[in-house]
PyMOL Python script that loads the backbone (N, CA, C, O; Angstrom):
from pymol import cmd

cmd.read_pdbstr("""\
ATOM      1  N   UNK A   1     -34.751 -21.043 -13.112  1.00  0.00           N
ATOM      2  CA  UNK A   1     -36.032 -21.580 -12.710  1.00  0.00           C
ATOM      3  C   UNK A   1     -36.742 -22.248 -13.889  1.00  0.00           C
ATOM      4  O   UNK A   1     -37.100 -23.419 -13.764  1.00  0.00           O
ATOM      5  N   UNK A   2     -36.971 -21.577 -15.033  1.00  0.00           N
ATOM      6  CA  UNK A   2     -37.103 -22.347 -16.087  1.00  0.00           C
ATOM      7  C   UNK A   2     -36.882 -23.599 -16.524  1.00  0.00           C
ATOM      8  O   UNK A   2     -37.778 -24.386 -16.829  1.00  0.00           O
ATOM      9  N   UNK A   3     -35.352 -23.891 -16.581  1.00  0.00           N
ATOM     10  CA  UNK A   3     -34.974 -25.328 -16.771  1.00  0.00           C
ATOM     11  C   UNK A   3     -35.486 -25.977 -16.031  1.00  0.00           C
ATOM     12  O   UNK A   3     -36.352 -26.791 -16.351  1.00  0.00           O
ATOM     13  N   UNK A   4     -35.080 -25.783 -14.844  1.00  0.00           N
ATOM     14  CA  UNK A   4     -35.873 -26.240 -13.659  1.00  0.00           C
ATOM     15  C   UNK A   4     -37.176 -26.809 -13.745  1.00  0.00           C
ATOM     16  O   UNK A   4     -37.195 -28.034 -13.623  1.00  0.00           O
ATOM     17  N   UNK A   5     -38.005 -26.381 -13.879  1.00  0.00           N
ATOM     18  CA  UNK A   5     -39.725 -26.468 -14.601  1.00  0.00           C
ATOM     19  C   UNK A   5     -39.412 -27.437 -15.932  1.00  0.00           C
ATOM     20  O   UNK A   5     -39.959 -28.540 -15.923  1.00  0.00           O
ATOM     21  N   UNK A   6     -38.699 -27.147 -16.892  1.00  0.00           N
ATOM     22  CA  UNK A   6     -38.704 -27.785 -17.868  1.00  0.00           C
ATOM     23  C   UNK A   6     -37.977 -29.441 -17.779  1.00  0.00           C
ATOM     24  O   UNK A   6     -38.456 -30.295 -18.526  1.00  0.00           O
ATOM     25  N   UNK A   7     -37.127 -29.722 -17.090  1.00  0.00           N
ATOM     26  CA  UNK A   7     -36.150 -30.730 -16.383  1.00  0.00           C
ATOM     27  C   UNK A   7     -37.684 -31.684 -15.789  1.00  0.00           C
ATOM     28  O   UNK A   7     -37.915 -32.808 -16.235  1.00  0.00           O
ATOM     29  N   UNK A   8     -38.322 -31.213 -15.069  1.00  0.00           N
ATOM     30  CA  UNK A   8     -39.393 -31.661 -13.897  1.00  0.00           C
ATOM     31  C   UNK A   8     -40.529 -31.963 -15.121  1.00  0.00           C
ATOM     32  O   UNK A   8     -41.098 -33.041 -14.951  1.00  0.00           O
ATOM     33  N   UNK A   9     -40.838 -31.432 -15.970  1.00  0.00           N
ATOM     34  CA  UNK A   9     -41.701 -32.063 -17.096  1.00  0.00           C
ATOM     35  C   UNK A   9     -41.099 -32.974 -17.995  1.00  0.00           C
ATOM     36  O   UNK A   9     -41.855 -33.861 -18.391  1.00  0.00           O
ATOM     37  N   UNK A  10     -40.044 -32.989 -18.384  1.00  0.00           N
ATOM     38  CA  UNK A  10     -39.356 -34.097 -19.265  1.00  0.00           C
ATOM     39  C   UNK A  10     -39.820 -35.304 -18.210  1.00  0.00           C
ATOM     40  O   UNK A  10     -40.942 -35.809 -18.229  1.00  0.00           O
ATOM     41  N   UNK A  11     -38.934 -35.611 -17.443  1.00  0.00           N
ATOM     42  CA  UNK A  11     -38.961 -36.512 -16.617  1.00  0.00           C
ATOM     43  C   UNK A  11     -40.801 -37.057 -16.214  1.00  0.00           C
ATOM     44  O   UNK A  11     -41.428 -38.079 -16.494  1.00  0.00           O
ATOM     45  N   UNK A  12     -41.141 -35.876 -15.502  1.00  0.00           N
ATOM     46  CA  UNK A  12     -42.626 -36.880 -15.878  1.00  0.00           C
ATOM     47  C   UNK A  12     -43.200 -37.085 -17.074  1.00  0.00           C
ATOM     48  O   UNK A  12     -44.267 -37.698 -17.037  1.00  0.00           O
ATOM     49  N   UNK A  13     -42.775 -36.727 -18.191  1.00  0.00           N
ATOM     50  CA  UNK A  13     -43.572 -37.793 -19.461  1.00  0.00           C
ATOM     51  C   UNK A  13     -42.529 -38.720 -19.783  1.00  0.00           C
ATOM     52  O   UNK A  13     -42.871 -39.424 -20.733  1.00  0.00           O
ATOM     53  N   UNK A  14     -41.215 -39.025 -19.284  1.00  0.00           N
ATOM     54  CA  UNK A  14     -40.256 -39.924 -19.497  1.00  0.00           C
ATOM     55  C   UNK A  14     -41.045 -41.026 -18.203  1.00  0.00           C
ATOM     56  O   UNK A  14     -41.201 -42.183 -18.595  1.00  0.00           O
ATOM     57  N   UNK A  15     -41.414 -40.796 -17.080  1.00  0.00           N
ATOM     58  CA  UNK A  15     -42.195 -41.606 -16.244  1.00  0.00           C
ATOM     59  C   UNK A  15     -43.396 -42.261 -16.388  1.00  0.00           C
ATOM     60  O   UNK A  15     -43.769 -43.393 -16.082  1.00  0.00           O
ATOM     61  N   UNK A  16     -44.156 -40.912 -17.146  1.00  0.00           N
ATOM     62  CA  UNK A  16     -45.390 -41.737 -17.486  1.00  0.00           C
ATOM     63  C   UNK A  16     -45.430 -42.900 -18.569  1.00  0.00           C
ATOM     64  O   UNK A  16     -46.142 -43.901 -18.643  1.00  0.00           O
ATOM     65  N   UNK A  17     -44.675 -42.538 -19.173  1.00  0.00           N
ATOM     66  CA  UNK A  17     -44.546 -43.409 -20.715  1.00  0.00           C
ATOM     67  C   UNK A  17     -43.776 -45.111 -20.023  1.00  0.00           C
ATOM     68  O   UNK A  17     -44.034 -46.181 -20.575  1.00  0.00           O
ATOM     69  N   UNK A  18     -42.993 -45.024 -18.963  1.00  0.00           N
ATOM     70  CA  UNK A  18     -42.493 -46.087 -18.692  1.00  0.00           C
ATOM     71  C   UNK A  18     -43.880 -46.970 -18.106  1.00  0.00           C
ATOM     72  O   UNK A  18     -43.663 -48.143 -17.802  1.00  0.00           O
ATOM     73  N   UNK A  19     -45.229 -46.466 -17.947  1.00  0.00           N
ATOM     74  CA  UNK A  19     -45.845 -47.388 -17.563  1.00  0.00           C
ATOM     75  C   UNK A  19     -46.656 -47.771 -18.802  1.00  0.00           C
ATOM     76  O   UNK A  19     -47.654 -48.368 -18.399  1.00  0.00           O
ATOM     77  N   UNK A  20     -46.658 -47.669 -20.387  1.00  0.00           N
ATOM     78  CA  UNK A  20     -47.399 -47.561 -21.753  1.00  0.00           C
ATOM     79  C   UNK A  20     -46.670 -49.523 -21.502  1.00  0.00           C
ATOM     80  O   UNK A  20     -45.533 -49.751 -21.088  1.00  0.00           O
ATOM     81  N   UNK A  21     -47.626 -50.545 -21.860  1.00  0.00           N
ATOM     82  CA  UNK A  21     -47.053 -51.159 -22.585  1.00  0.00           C
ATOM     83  C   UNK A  21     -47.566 -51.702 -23.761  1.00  0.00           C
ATOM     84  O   UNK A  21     -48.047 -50.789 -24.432  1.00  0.00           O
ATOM     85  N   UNK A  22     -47.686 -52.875 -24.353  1.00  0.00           N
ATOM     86  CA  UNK A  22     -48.293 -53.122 -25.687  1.00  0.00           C
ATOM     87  C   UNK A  22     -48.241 -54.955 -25.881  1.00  0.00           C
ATOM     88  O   UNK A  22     -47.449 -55.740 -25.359  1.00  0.00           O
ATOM     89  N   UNK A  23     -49.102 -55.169 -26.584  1.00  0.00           N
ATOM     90  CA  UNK A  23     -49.286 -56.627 -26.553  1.00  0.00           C
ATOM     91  C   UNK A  23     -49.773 -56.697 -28.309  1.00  0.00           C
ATOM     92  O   UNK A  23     -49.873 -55.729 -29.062  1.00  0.00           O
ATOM     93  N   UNK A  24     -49.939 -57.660 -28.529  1.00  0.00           N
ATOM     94  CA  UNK A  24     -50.599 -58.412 -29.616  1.00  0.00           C
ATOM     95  C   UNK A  24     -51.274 -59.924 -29.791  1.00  0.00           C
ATOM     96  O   UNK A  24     -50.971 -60.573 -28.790  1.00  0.00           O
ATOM     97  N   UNK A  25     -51.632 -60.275 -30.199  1.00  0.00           N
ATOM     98  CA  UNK A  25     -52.037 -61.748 -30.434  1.00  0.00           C
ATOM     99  C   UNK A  25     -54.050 -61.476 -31.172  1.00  0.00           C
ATOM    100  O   UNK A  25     -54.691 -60.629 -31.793  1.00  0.00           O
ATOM    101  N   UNK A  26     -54.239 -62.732 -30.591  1.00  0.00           N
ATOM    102  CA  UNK A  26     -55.635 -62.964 -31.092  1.00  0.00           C
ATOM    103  C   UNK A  26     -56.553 -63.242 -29.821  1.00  0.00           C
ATOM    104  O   UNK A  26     -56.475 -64.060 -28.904  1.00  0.00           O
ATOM    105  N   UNK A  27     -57.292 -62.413 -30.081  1.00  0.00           N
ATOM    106  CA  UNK A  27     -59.056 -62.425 -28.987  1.00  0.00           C
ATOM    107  C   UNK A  27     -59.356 -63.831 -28.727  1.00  0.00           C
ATOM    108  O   UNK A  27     -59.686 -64.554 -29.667  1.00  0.00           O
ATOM    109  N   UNK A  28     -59.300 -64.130 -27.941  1.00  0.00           N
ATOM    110  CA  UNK A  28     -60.061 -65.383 -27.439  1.00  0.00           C
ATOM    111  C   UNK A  28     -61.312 -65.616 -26.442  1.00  0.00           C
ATOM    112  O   UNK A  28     -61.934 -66.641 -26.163  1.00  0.00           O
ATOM    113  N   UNK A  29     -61.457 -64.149 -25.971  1.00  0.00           N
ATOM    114  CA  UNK A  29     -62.947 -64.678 -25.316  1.00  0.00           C
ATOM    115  C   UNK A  29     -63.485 -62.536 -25.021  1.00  0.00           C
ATOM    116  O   UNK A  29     -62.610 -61.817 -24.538  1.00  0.00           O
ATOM    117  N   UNK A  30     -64.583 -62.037 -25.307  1.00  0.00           N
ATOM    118  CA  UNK A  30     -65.504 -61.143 -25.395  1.00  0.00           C
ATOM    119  C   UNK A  30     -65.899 -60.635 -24.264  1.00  0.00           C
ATOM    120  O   UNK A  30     -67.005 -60.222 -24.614  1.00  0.00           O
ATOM    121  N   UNK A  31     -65.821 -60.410 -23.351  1.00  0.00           N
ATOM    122  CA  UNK A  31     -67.377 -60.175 -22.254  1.00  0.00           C
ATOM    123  C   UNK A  31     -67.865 -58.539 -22.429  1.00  0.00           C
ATOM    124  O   UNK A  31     -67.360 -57.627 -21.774  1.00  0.00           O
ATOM    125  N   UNK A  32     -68.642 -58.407 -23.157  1.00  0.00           N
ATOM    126  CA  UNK A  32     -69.214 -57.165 -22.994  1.00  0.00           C
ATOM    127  C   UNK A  32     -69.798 -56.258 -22.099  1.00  0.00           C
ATOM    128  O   UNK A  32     -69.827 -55.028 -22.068  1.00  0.00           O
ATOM    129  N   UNK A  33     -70.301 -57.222 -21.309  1.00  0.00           N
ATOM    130  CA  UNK A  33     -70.877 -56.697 -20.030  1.00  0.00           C
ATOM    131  C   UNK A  33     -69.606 -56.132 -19.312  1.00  0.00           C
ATOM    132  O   UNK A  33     -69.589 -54.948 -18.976  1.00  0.00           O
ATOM    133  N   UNK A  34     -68.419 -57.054 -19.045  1.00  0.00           N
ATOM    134  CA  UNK A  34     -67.413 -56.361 -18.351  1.00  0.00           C
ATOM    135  C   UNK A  34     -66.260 -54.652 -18.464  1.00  0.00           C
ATOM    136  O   UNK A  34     -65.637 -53.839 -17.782  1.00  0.00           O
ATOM    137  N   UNK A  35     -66.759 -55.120 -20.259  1.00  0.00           N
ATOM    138  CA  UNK A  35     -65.917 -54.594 -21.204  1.00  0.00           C
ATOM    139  C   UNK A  35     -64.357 -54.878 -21.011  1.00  0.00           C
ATOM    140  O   UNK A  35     -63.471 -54.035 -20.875  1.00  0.00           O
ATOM    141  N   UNK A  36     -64.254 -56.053 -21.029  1.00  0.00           N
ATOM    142  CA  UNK A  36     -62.426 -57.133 -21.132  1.00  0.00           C
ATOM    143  C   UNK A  36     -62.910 -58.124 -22.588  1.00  0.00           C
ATOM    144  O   UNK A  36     -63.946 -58.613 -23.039  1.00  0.00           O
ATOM    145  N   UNK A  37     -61.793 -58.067 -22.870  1.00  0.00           N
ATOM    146  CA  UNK A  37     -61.192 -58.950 -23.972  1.00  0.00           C
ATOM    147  C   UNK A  37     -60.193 -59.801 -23.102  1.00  0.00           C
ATOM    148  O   UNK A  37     -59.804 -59.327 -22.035  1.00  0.00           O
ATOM    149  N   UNK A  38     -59.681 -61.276 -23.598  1.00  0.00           N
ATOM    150  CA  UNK A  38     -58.931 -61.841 -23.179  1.00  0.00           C
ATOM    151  C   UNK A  38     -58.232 -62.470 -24.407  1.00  0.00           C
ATOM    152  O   UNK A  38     -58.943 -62.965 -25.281  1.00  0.00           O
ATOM    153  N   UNK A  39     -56.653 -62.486 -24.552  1.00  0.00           N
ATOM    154  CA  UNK A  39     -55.875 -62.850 -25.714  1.00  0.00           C
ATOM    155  C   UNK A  39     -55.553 -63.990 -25.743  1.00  0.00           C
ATOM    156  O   UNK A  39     -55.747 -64.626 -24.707  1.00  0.00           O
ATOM    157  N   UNK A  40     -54.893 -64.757 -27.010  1.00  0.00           N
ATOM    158  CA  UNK A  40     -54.824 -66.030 -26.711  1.00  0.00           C
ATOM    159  C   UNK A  40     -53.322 -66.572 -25.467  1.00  0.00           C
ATOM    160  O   UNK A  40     -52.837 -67.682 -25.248  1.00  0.00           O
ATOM    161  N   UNK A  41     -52.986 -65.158 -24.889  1.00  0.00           N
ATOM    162  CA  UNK A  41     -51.884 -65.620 -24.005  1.00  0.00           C
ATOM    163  C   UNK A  41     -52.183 -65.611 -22.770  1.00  0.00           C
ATOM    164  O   UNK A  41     -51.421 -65.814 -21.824  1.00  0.00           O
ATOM    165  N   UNK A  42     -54.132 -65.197 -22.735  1.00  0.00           N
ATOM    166  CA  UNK A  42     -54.852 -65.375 -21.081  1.00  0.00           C
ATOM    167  C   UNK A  42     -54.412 -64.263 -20.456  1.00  0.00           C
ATOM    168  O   UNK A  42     -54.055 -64.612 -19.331  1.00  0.00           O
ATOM    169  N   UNK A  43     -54.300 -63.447 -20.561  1.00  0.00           N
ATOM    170  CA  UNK A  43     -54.268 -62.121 -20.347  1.00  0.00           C
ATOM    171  C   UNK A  43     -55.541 -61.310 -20.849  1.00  0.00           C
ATOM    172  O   UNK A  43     -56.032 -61.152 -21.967  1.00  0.00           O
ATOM    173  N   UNK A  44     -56.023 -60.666 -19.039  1.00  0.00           N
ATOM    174  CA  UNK A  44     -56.937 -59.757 -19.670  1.00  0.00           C
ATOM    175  C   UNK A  44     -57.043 -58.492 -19.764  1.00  0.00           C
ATOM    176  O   UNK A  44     -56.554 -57.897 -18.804  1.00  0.00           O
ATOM    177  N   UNK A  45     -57.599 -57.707 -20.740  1.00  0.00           N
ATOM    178  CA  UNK A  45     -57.530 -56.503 -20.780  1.00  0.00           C
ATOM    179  C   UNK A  45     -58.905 -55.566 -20.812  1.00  0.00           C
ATOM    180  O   UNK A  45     -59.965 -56.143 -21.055  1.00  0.00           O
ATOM    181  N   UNK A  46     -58.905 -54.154 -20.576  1.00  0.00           N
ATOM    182  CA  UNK A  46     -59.806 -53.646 -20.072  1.00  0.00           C
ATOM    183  C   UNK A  46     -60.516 -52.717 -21.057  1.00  0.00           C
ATOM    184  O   UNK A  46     -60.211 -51.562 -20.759  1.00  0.00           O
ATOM    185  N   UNK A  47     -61.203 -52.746 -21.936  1.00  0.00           N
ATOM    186  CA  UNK A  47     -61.642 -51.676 -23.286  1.00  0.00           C
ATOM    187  C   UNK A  47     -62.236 -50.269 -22.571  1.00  0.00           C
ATOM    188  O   UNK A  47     -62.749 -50.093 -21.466  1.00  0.00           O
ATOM    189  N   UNK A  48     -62.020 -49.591 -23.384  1.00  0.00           N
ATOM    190  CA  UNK A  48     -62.377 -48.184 -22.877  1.00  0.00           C
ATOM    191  C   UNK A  48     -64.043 -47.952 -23.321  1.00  0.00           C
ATOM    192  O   UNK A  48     -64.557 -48.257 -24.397  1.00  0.00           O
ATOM    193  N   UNK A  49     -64.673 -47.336 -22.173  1.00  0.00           N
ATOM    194  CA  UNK A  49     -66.114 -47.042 -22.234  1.00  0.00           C
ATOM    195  C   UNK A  49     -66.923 -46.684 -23.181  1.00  0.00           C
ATOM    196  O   UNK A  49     -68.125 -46.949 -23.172  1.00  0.00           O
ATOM    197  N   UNK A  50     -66.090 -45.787 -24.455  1.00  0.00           N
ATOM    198  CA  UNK A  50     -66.590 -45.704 -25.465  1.00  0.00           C
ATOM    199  C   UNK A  50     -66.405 -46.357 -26.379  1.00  0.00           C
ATOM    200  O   UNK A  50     -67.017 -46.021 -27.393  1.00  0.00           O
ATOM    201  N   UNK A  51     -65.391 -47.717 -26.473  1.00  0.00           N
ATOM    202  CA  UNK A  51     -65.185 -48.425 -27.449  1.00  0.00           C
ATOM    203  C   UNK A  51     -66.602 -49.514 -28.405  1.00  0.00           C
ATOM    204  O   UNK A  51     -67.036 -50.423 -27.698  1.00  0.00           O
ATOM    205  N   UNK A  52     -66.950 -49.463 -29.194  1.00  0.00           N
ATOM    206  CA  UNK A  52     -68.088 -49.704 -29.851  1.00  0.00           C
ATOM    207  C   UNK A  52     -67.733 -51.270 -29.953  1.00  0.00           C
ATOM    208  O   UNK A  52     -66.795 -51.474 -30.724  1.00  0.00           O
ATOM    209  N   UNK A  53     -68.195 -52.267 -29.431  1.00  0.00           N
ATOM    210  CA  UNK A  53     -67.954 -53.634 -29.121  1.00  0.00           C
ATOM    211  C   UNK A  53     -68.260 -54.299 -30.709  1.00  0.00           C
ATOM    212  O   UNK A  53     -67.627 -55.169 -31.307  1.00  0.00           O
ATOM    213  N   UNK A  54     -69.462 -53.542 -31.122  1.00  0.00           N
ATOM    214  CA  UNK A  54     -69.787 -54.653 -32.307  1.00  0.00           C
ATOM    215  C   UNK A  54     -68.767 -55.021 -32.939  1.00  0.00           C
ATOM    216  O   UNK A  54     -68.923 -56.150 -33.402  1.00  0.00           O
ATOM    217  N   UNK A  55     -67.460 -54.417 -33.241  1.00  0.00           N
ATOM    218  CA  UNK A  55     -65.905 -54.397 -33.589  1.00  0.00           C
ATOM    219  C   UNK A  55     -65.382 -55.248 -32.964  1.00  0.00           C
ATOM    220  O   UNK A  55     -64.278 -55.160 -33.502  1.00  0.00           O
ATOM    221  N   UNK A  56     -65.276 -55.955 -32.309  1.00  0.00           N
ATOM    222  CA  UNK A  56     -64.779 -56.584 -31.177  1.00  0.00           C
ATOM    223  C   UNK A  56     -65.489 -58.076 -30.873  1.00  0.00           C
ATOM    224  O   UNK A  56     -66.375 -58.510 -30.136  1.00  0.00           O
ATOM    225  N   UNK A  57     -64.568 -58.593 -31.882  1.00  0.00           N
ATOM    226  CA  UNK A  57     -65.048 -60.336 -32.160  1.00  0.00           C
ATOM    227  C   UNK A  57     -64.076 -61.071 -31.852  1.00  0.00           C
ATOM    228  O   UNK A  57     -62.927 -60.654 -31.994  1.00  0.00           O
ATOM    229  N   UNK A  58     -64.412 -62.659 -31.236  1.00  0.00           N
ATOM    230  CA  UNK A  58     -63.413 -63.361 -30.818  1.00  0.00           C
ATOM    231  C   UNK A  58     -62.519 -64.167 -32.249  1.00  0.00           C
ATOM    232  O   UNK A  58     -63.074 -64.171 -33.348  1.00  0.00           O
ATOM    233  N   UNK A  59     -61.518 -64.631 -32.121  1.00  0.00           N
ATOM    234  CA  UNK A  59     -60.696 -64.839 -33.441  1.00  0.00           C
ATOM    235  C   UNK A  59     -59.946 -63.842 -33.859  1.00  0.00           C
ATOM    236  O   UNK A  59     -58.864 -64.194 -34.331  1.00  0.00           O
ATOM    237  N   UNK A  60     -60.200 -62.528 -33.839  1.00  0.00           N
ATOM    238  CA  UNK A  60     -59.803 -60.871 -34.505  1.00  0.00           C
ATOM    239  C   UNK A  60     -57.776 -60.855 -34.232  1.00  0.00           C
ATOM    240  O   UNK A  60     -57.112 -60.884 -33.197  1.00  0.00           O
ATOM    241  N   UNK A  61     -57.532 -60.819 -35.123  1.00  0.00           N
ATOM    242  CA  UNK A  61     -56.336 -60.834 -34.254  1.00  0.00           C
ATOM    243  C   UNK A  61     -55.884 -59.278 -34.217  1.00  0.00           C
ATOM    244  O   UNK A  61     -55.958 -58.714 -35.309  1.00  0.00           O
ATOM    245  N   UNK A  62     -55.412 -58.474 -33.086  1.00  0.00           N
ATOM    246  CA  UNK A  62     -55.109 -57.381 -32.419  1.00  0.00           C
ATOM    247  C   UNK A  62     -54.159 -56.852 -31.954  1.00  0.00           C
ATOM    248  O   UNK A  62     -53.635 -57.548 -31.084  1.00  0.00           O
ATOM    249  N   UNK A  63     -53.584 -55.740 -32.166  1.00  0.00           N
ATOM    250  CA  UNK A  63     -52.173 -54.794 -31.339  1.00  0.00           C
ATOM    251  C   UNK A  63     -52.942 -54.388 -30.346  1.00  0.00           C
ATOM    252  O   UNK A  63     -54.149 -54.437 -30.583  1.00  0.00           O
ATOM    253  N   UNK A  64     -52.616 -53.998 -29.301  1.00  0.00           N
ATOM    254  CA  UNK A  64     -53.108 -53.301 -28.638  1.00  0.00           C
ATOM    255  C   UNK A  64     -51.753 -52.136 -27.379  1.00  0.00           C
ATOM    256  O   UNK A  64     -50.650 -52.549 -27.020  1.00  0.00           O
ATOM    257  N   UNK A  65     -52.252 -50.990 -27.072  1.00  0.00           N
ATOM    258  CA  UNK A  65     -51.082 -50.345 -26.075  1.00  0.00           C
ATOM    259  C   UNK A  65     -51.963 -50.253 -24.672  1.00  0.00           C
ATOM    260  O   UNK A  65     -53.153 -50.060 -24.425  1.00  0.00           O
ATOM    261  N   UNK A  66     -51.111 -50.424 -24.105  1.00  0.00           N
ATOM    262  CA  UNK A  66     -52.170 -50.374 -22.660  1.00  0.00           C
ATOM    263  C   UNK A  66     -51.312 -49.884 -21.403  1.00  0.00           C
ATOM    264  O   UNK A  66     -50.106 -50.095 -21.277  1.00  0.00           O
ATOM    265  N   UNK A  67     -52.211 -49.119 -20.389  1.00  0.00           N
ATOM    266  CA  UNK A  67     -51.515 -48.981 -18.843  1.00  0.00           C
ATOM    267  C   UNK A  67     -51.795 -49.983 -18.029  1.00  0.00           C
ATOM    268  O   UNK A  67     -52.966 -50.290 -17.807  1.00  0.00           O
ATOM    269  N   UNK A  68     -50.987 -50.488 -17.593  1.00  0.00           N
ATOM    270  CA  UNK A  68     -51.503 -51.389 -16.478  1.00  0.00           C
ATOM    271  C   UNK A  68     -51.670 -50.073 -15.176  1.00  0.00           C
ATOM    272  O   UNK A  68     -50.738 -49.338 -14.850  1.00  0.00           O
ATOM    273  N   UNK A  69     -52.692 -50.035 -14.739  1.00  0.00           N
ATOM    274  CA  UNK A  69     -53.185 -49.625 -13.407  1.00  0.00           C
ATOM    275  C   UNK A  69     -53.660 -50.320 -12.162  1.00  0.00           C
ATOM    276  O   UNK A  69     -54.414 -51.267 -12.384  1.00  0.00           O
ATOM    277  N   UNK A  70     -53.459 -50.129 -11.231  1.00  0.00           N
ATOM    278  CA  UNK A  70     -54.409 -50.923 -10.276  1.00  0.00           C
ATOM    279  C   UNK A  70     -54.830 -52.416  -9.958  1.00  0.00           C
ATOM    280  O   UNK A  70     -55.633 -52.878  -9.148  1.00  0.00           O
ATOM    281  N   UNK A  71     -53.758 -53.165 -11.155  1.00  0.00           N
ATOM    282  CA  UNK A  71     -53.897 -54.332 -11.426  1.00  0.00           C
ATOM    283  C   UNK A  71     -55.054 -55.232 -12.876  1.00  0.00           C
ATOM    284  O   UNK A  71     -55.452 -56.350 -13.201  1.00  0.00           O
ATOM    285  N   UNK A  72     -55.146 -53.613 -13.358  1.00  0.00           N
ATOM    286  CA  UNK A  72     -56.173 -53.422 -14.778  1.00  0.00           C
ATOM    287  C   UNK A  72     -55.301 -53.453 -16.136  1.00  0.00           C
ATOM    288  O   UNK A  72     -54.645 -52.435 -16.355  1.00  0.00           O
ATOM    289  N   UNK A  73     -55.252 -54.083 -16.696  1.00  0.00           N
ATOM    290  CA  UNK A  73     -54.537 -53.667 -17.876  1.00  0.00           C
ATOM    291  C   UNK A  73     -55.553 -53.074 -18.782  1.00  0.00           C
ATOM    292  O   UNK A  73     -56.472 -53.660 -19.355  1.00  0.00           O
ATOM    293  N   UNK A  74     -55.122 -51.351 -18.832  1.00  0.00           N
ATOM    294  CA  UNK A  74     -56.207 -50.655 -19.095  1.00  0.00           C
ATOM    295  C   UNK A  74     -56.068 -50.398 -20.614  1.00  0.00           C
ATOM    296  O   UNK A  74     -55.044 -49.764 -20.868  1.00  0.00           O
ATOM    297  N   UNK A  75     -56.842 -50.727 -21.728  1.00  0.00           N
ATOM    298  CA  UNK A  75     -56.661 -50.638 -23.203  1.00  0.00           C
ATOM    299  C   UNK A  75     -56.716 -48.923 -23.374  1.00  0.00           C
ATOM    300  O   UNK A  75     -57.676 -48.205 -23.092  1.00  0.00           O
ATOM    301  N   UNK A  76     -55.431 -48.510 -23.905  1.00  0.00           N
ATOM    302  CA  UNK A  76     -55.291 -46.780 -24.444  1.00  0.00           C
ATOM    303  C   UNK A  76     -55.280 -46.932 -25.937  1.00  0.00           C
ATOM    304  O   UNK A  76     -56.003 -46.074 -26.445  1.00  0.00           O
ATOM    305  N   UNK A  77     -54.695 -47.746 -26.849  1.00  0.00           N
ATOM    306  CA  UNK A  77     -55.175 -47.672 -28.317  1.00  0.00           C
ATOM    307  C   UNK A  77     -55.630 -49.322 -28.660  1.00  0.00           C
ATOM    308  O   UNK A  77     -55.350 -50.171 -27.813  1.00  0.00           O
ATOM    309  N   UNK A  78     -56.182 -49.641 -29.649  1.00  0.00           N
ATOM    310  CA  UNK A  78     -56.154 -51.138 -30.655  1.00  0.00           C
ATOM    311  C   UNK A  78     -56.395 -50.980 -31.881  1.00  0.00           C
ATOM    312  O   UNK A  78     -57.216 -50.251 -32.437  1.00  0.00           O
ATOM    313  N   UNK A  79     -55.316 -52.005 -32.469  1.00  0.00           N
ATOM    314  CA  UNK A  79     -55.370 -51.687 -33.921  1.00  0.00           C
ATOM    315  C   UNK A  79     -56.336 -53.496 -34.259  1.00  0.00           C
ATOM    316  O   UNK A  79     -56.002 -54.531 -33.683  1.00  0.00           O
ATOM    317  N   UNK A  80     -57.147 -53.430 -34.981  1.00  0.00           N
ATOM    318  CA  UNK A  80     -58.260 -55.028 -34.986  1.00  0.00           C
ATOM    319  C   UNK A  80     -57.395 -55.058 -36.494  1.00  0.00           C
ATOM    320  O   UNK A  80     -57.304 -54.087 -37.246  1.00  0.00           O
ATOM    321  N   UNK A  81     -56.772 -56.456 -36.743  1.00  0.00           N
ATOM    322  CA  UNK A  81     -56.639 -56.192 -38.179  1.00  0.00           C
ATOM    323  C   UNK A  81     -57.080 -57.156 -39.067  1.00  0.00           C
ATOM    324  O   UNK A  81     -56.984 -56.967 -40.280  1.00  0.00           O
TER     325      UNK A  81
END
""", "prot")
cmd.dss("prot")
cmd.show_as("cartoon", "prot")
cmd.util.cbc("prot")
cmd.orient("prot")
């Protein structure tokens, strides 16, 4: 039963992780109000509620890892460098 349990948790963080993906490039447009960034490949993405915007300038160039959800590409880390 153990393995069992343990087999059934591998697999869902081997599942969840298949939805992590990751991008890079440079900021090309801000909306704060929305809290999205958009990259220079027109792709938008979704900043997390506590992310402190004043950080968050267009030009910046950025890593970022993200879930796509719901049709959200939802920002989980960014590196601004």
């Amino acid at each position: 039963m153990r393995k069992l349990i343990a087999c059934v948790i591998a697999l869902t963080n081997v599942t969840f992780a298949a939805y992590a993906a990751d991008a890079d490039g440079k900021i090309k447009a801000v909306d704060a109000e929305k809290m999205t960034i958009v990259l220079d490949d027109g792709k938008t993405y979704q900043l997390p509620a506590e992310m402190d915007m004043s950080v968050v300038v267009e030009g910046a160039e950025v890593i970022i890892a993200y879930d796509p959800k719901d049709g959200v590409n939802q920002i989980t880390d960014m590196l601004i460098q």
